[in-house]
C-alpha positions in Angstrom: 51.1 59.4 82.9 49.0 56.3 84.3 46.0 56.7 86.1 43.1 54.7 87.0 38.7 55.3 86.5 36.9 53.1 89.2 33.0 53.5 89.7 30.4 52.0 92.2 32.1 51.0 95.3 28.7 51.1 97.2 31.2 50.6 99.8 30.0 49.9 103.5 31.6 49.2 106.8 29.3 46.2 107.9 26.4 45.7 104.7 24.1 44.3 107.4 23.3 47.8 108.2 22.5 48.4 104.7 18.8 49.4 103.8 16.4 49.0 100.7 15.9 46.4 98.0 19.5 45.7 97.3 20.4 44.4 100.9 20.8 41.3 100.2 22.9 41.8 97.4 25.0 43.9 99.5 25.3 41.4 102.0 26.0 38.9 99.7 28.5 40.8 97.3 32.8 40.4 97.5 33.9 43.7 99.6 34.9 46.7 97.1 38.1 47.3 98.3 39.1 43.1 98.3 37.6 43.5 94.4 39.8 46.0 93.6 42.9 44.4 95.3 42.3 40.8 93.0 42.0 43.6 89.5 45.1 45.7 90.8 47.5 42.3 90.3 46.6 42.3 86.7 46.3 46.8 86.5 50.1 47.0 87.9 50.9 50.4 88.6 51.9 52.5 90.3 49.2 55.1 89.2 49.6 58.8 89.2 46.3 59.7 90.1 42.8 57.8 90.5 39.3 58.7 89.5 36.2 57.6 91.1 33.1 58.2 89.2 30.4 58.3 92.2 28.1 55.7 94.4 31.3 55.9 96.6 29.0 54.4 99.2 25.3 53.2 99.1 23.9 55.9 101.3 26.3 55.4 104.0 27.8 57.2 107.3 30.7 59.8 107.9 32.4 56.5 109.0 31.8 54.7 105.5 33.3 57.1 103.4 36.3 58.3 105.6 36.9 54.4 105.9 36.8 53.7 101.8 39.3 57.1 101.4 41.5 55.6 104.2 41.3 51.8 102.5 41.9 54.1 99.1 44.8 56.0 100.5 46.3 52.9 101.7 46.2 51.2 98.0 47.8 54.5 96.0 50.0 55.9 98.6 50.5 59.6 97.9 48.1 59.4 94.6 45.7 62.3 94.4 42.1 60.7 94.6 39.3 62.3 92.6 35.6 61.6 92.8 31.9 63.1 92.3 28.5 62.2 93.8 26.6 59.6 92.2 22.5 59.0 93.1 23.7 57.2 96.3 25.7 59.6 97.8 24.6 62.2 100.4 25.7 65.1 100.9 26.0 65.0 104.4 28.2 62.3 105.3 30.2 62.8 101.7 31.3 66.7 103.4 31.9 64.8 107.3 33.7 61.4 105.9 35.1 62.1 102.8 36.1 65.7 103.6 35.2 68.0 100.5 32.3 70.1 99.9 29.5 68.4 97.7 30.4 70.4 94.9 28.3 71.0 91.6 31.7 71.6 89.1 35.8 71.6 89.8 38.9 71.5 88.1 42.0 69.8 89.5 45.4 69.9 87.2 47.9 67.0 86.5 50.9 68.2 84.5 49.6 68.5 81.2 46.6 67.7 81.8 42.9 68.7 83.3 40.2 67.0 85.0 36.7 68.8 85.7 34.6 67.3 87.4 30.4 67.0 87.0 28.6 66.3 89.7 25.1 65.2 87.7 23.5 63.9 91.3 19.6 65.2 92.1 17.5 64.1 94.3 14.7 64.3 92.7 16.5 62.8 89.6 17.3 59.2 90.4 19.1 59.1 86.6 21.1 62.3 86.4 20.7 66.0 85.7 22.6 68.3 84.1 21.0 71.8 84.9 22.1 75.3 83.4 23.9 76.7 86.6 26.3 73.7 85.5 26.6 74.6 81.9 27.5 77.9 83.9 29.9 76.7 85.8 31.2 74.1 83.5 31.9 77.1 80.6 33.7 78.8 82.9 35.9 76.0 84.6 37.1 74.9 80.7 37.6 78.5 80.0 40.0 78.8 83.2 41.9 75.7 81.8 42.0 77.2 78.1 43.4 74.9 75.3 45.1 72.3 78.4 44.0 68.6 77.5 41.2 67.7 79.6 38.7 65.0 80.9 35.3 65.1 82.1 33.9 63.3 84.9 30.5 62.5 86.1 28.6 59.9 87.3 25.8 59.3 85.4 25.8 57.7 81.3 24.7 60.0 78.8 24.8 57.7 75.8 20.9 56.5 74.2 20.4 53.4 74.4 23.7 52.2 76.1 21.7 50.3 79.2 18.7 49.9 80.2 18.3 52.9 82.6 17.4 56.2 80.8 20.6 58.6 80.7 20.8 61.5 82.4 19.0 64.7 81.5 20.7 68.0 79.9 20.1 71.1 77.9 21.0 70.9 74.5 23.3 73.5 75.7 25.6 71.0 77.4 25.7 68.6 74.4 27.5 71.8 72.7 29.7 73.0 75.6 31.0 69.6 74.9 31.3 69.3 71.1 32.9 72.5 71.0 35.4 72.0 73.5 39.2 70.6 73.7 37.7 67.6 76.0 40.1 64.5 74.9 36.8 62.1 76.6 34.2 61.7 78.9 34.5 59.2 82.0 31.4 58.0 83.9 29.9 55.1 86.1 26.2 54.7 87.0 25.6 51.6 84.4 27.8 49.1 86.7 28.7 48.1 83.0 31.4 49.2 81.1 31.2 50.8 77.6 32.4 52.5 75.1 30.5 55.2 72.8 31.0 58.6 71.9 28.8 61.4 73.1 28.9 65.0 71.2 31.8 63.6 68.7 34.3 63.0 72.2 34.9 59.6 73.4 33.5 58.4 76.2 33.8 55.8 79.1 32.0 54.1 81.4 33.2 51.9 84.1 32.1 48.8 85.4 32.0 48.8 89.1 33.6 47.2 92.5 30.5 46.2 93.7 28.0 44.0 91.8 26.3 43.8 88.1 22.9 43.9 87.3 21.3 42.4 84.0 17.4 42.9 83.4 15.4 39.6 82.9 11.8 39.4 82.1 10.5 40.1 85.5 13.4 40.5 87.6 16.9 41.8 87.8 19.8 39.3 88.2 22.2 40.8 90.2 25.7 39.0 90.4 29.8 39.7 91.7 31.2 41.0 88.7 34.0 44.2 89.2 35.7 45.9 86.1 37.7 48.8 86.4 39.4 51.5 83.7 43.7 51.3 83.1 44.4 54.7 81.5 47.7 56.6 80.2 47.8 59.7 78.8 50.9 60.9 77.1 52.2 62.6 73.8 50.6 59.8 72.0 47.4 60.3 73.1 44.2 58.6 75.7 44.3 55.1 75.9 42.1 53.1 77.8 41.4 49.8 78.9 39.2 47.6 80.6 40.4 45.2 83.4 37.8 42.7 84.9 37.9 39.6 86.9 38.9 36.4 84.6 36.5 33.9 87.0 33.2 33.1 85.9 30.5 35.8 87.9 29.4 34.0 90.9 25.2 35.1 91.1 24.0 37.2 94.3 20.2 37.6 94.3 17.5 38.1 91.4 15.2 41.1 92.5 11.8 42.2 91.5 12.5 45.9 90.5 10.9 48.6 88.2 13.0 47.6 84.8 13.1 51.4 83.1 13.5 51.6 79.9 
């Protein structure tokens, strides 16, 4: 079974219409879905399934996100597509243009295995939270899947000290739910960098994104054109996963003035 993680489309009709500090680097940036077409040549497929891990679109119209799951559709004909909310996302056009309800946790099956998926979005928490109705719901979604191989998805990083931006907040409850369940990993976006780690003893992986990288300077953020995405296959042998990113060197789109969180 192959399937793909991608993260961070920020994806936008026309990025002039685009809104806040990062406009120009929106402007500026290679479209998602011609990013992901240059990393598909060296990803092959055909994939079984794909897995977004949120920011489908930076804020965004009905029109933006039923145009990225057309432009998706198009790419992985017949491939279930699977994604949750990330901080950019709202609700309203996610539910008109991307046609699901904003949900808070959900289980889809593929053969063998299970994916649940997190949605750690709150407004009033730019970074993630993890609240616990989810624990809630997440207890009972693994409990419906019992001892199936699964994977958990969310947008936000969870790992200290893996970037610059603080992860997201949980109950100590949720670090358990985890430890103690038959997770195989974790996948996630948020960072726009991709990583490695481990969180509660399960692996977990974070994908770079189709839209552009940030690395904090002294004063300023240096934003540039750099996509990665996650090549997965799951099979008797166990998860494997690998990073694919672009080969070329990262051609720079704007250095920004921004709060640098630590």
């Amino acid at each position: 079974m192959k399937f793909l993680h991608i993260s961070d489309t920020h994806f936008l009709r026309d990025a002039e219409d685009a809104k806040g500090s990062l406009r120009d680097v929106l402007v500026r940036m290679t479209p998602p879905l011609e990013q992901l077409d240059k990393l598909l040549e060296a990803a092959g497929g055909p994939f079984d399934f794909v897995l977004h891990t949120g920011d489908l679109c930076d804020g965004g119209s009905a029109g933006d996100y039923r145009a990225l799951r057309e432009g998706l559709e198009r790419r992985f004909p017949g491939a279930p597509i699977h994604a949750v909310p990330g901080n950019h996302d709202r609700e309203g056009a996610w539910r008109d243009g991307w046609g699901e309800d904003f949900f808070r946790v959900k289980a889809a099956r593929f053969g063998e295995l299970a994916i649940v998926l997190l949605n750690s979005s709150d407004p009033k928490h730019p970074d993630g939270r993890i609240r616990e109705a989810d624990c809630d719901l997440l207890e009972r979604a693994l409990a419906e899947i019992g001892g199936r191989p699964s994977i958990l998805l969310l947008h936000h990083h969870l790992i200290p000290g893996q970037f610059t931006l603080p992860t997201a907040v949980y109950p100590e409850r949720f670090r358990r739910i985890v430890a103690e369940s038959n997770l195989l990993a974790l996948f996630n976006g948020h960072t726009h960098h991709a990583h490695a780690g481990a969180f509660a003893g399960k692996p977990c992986y974070t994908a770079g994104s189709l839209s552009f990288r940030g690395t904090n300077r002294e004063t300023a953020v240096a934003f540039d054109d750099f996509a990665a995405i996650n090549r997965c296959r799951f099979g008797p042998e166990g998860l494997f996963v690998e990073a694919i990113s672009q080969g070329a060197k990262p051609r720079p789109l704007a250095d920004i003035a921004l709060p640098i969180r630590t």
